[in-house]
DOVOPA-535002 format. One record per residue: residue in three letters; x, y, z of N, C-alpha, C in turn. Coordinates in steps of 0.001 Angstrom, whole numbers, plus 500000, padded with zeros to 6 digits. Layout:
<pts>
AlaXYZXYZXYZ...
</pts>
This chain:
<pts>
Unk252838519170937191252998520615937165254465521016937029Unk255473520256937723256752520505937543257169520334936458Unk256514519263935805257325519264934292256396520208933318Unk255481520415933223254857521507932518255674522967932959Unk255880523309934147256653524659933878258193524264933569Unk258614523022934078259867522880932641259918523034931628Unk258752522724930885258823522875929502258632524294928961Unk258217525133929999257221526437929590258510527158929677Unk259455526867930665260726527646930885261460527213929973Unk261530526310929468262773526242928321262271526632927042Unk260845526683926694260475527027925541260550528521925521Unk260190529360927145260673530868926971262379531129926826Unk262900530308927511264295530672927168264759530224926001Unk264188529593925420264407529697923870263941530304922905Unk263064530855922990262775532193922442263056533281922684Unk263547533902924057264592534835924602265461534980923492Unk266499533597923599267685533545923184267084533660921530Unk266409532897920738266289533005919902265549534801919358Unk265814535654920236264977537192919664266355537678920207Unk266764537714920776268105538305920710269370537661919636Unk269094536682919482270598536207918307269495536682917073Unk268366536444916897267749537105915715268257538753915912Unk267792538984916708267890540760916480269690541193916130Unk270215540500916958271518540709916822272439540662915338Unk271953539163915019272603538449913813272041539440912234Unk270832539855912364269984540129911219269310541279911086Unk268977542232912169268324543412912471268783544252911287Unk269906544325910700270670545149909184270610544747908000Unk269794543460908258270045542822907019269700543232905954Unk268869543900905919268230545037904507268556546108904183Unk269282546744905270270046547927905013270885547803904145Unk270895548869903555272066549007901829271259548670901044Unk270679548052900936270119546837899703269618548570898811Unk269754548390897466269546549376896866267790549063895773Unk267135549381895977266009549278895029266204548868893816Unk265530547977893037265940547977891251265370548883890666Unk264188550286891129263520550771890578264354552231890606Unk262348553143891043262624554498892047262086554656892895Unk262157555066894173261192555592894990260359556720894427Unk259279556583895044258324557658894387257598558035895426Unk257450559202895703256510559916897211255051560160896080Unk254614558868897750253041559306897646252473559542898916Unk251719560242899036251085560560900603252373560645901522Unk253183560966901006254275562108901733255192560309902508Unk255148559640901809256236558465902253256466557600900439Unk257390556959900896258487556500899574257639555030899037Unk257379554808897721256731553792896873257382553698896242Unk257851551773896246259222552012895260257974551502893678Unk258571551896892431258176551177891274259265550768890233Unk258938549592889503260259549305889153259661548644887583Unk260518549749886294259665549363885493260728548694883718Unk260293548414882759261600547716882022260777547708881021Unk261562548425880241260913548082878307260191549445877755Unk259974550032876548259800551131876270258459550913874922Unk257755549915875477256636549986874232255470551060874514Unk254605550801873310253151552252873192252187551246874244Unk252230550188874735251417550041875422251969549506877351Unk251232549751878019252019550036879267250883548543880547Unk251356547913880735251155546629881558251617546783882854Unk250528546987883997250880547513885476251202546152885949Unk252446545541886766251838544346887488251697544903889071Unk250465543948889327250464543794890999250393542755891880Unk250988543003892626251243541971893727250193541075894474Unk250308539742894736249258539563895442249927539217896963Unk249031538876898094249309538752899555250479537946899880Unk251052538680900279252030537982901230253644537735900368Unk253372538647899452254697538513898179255984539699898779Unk256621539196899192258002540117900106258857541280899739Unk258790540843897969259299541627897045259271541226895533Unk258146541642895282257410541905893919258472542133892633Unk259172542827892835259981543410891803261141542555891611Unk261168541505892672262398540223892070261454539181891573Unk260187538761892380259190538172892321258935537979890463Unk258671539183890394258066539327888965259338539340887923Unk260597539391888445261509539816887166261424538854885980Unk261478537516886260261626536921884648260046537145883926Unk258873537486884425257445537807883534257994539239883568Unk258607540529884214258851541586883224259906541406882357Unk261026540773882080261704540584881257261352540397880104Unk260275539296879819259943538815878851258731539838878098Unk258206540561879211256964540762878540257692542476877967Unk259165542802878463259003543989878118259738543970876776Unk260013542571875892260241542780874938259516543057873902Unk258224543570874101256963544581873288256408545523874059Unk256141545532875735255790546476876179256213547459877169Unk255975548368877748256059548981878790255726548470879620Unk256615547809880990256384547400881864256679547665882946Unk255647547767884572255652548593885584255567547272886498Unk256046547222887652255936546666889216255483547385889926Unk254017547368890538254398548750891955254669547441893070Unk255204547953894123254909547053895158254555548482896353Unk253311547742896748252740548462897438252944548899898996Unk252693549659899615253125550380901097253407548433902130Unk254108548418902349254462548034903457255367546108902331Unk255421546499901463256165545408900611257152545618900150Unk258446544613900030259428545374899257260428546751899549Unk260843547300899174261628548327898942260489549686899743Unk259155549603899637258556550474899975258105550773901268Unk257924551701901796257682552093903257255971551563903846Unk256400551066904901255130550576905694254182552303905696Unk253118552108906220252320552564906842251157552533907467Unk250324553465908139249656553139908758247934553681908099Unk248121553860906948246867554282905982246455553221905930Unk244861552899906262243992551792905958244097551254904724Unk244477549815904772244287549311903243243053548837902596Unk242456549957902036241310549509901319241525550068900110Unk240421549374899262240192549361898027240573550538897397Unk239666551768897858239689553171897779241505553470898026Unk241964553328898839243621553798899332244358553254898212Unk244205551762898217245038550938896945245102551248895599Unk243913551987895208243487552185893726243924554002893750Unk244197554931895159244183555965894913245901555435894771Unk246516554748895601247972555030895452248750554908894040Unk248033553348893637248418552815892382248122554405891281Unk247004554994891276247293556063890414248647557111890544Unk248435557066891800249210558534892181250867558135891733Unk251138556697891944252543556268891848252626556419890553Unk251555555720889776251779555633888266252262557213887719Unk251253558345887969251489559621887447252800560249887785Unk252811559794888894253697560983889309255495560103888914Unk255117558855888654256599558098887721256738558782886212Unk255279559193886050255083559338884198254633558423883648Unk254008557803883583253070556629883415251544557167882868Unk251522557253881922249668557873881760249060556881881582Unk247675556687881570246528556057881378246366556400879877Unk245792555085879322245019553911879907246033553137880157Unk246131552053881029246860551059881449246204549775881568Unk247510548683881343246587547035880960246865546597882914Unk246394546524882998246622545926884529246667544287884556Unk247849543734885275248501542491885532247788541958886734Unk246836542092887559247151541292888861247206539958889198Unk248095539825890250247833538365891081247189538393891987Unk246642536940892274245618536701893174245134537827893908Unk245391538975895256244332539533896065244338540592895004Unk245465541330894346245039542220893487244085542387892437Unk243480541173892323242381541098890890241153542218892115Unk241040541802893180239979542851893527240018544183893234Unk241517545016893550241685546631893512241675546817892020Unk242058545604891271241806545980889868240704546189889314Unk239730545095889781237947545630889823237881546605890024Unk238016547172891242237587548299891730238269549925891479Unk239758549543890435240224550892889776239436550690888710Unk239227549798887563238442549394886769237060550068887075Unk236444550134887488234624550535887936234648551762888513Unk235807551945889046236014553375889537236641554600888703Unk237154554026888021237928554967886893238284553884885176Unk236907553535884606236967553078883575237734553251882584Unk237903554869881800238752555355881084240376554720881270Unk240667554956882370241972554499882623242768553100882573Unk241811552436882489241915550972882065241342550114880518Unk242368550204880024241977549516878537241845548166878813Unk242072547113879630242407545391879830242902545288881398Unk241842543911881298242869543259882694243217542168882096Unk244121541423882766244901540266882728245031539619884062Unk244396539149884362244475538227885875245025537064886015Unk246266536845886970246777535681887481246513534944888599Unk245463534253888146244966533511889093244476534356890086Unk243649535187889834242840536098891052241803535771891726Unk241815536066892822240741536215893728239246536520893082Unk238398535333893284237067535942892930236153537206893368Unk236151537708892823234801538666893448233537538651893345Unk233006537042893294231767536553893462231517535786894337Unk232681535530895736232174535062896795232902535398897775Unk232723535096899223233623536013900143234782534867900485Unk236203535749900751236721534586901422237009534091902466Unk237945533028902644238323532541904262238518533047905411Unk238053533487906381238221534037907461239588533441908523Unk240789534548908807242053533819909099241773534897910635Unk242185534002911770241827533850912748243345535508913549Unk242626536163913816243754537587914254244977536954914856Unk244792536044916099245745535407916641247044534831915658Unk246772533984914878247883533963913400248501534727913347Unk247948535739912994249177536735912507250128537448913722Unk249497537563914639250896537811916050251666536453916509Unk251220535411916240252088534093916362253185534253914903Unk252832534915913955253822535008912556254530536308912991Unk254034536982913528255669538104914208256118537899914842Unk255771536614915820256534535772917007257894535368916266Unk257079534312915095257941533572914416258925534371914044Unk259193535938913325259530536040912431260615536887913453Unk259978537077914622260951537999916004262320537192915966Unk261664536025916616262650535003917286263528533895916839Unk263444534127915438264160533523914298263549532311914101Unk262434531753914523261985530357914230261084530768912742Unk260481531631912505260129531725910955261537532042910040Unk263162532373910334263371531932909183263686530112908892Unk264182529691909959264089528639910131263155527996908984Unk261931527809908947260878527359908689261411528055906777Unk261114529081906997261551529798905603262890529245904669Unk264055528628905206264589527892904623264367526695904162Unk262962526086904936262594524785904334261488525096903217Unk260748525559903502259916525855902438260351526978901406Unk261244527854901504261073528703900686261091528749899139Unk260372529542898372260122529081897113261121528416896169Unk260419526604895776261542526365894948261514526596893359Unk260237527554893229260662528044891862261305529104891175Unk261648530145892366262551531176892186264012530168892158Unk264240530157891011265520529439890275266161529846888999Unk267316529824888735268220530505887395267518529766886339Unk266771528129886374266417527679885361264964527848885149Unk264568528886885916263171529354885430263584531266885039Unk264507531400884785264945532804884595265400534144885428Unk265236533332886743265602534574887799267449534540887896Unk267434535504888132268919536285888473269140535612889781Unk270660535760890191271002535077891653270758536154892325Unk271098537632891892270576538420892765269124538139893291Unk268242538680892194266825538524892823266326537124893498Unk266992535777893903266567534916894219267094534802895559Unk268860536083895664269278536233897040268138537054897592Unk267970538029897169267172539733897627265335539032898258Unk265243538148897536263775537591897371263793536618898792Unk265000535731899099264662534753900316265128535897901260Unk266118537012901780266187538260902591264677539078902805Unk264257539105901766263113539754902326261759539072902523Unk262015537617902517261306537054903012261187536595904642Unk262253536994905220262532536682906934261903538288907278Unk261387538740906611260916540144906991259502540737906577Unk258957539747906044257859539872905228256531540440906130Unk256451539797907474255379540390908105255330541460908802Unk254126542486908529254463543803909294253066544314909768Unk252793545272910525251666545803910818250616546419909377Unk251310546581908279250686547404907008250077545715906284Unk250995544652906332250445543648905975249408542983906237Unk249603542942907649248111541829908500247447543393908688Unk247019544220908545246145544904908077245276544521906563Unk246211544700905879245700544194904633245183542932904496Unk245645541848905278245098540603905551243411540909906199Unk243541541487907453242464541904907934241446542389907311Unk241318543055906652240407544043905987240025543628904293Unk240831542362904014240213541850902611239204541418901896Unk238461540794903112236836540031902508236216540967902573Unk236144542526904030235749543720903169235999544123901911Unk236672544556901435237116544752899961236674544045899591Unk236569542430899481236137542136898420234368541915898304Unk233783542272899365232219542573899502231899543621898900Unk232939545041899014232863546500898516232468545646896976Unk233498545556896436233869544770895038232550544547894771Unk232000543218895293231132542680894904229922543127894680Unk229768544136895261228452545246895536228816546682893990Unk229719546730893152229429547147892322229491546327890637Unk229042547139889975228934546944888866229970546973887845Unk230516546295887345231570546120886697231500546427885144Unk232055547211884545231646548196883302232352547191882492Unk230866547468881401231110546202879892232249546377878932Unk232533547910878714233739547844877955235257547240878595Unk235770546675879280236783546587879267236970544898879635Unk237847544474878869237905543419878258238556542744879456Unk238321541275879935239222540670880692239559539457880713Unk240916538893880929241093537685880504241969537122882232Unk241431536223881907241730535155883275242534534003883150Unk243898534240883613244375532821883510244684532109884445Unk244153531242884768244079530015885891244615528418885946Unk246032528315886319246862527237886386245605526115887132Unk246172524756886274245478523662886371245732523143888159Unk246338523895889114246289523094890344245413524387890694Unk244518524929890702243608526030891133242431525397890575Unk242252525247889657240949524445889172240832522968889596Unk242159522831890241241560521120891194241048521665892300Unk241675522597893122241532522718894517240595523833894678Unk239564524252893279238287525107893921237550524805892864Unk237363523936892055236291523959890768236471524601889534Unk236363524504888832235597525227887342234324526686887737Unk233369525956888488232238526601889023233024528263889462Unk234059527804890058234445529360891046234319530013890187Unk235589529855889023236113530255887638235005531437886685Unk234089530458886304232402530588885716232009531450886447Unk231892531595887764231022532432888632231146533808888817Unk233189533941888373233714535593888575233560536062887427Unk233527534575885924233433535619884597232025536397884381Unk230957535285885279229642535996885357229461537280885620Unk230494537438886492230116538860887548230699540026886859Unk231771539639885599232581540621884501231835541188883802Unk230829540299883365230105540232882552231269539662880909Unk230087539899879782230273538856878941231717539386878080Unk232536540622878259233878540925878010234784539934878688Unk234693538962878881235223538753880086235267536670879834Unk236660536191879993236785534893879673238194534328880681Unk238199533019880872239244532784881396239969531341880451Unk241224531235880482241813529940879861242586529209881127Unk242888528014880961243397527321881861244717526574881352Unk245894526701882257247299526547882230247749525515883088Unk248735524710882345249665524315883717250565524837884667Unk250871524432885536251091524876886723250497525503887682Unk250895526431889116250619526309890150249856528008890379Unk249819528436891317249134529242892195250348530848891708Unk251505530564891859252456531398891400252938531105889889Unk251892531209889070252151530563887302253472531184886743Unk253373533095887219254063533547886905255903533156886813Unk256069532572887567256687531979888151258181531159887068Unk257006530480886673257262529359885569256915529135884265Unk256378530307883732255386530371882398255286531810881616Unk256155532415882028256305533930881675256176533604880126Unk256440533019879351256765532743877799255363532367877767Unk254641531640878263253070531656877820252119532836878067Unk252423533656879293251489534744879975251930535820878654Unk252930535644878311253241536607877065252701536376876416Unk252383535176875575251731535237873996250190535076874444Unk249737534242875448248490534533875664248242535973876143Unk248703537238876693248595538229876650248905539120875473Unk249235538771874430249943539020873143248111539284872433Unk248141537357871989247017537324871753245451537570871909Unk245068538001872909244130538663873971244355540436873514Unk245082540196873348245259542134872958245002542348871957Unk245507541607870922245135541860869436243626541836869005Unk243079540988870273241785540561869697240920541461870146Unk241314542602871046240980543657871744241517545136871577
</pts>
């Protein structure tokens, strides 16, 4: 017993110490940082969007879970792609540059904001929508909900909406604001943090500084909400009908088709119905990443044919 509350006492006084030299050392660290976009008021708080290139056709990207800041995230796939199109980032309430809140994240909220940001930037419909992984759902569901407004999807490696997913245990996510309190998640974040945000895959030193900063900050109450409430959404999803005109193309890096099948793949184009195809790529889970020069011409090509 004596050495068990030794250990219990030094592991609290090290987390003490470690939430105070965190708070101390880093609590500003985002302050100044200036947006690459604009803020845009929606529901009476600030959405940043951040957009590059001046073509007749206009390509939304969206974010998928747990992405810190979208708009560095994505810079070398908008670079490239805005040398033919109009290209948009939103990053959504509680990501990035944009203000947390406390509006339920569902389907309905996500698909009303994404409009409201788009319009009120100047952005009209129809729009090709980009998503990654959790966003392929709200794209369904702006898609089925407001058809007209969507000419194409383009999915990166998205989330199926033909089966439910993993159930992540509530406790997690207050052990990840522990982490992220007491400085032991950045810790951790310097070892893992992404090694493909790199100058030789096209990112800027800025966005690869701005991108590991807002990654020691990434978890928030608007997030593990959105965590929370996803396999809803994607049941909502699954429970409608997905309209035949609008064309969709799926691209799915070859380490996704090891680590869930072909079958998954097959099962969401089913649920598109027959507009609706996927091709398969090398690389990983974040394709975008590393392949912006392919997501272009295979999005090039996919359009023409549409």
């Amino acid at each position: 017993m004596t050495i068990l509350a030794t250990v219990a006492g030094i592991l609290l006084a090290l987390n003490v110490l470690g939430f105070v030299l965190n708070k101390m050392l880093f609590s500003g660290e985002l302050a100044g940082m200036k947006p690459y976009g604009r803020l845009v008021n929606v529901h009476g708080q600030k959405m940043h969007i951040y957009s590059l290139g001046d073509g007749e056709k206009t390509i939304v990207l969206l974010p998928g879970l747990g992405v810190p800041l979208p708009s560095a995230d994505f810079g070398p796939l908008m670079r490239e792609l805005s040398r033919q199109y109009s290209v948009v980032c939103i990053e959504y309430f509680g990501t990035g540059f944009s203000d947390r809140t406390e509006i339920p994240r569902t389907n309905e909220n996500y698909t009303g904001e994404i409009r409201e940001v788009l319009s009120s930037a100047g952005f009209l419909p129809p729009y090709i929508l980009m998503p990654h992984s959790a966003s392929g759902i709200y794209s369904e569901y702006y898609a089925t909900k407001y058809p007209e407004e969507v000419s194409a999807i383009i999915m990166l490696d998205t989330t199926s909406s033909a089966e439910k997913g993993a159930e992540v245990p509530r406790f997690l996510y207050q052990l990840g604001r522990l982490q992220q309190a007491n400085g032991f998640g950045r810790i951790l974040n310097s070892i893992i943090a992404p090694r493909l945000l790199k100058e030789e895959n096209g990112y800027t030193r800025q966005e690869i500084r701005d991108y590991r900063k807002f990654l020691n900050h990434a978890l928030n109450d608007t997030i593990i909400d959105q965590n929370i409430r996803f396999n809803d959404n994607i049941f909502e999803v699954m429970g409608m009908e997905f309209p035949e005109g609008i064309p969709v193309l799926k691209i799915v890096p070859e380490g996704t088709v090891r680590q869930v099948g072909e079958k998954y793949q097959e099962d969401h184009m089913k649920r598109l119905g027959k507009s609706s195809g996927y091709r398969i790529v090398a690389g990983s889970h974040f394709l975008y990443q590393t392949d912006s020069v392919v997501i272009h011409e295979m999005t090039t090509d996919f359009l023409n044919k549409h």
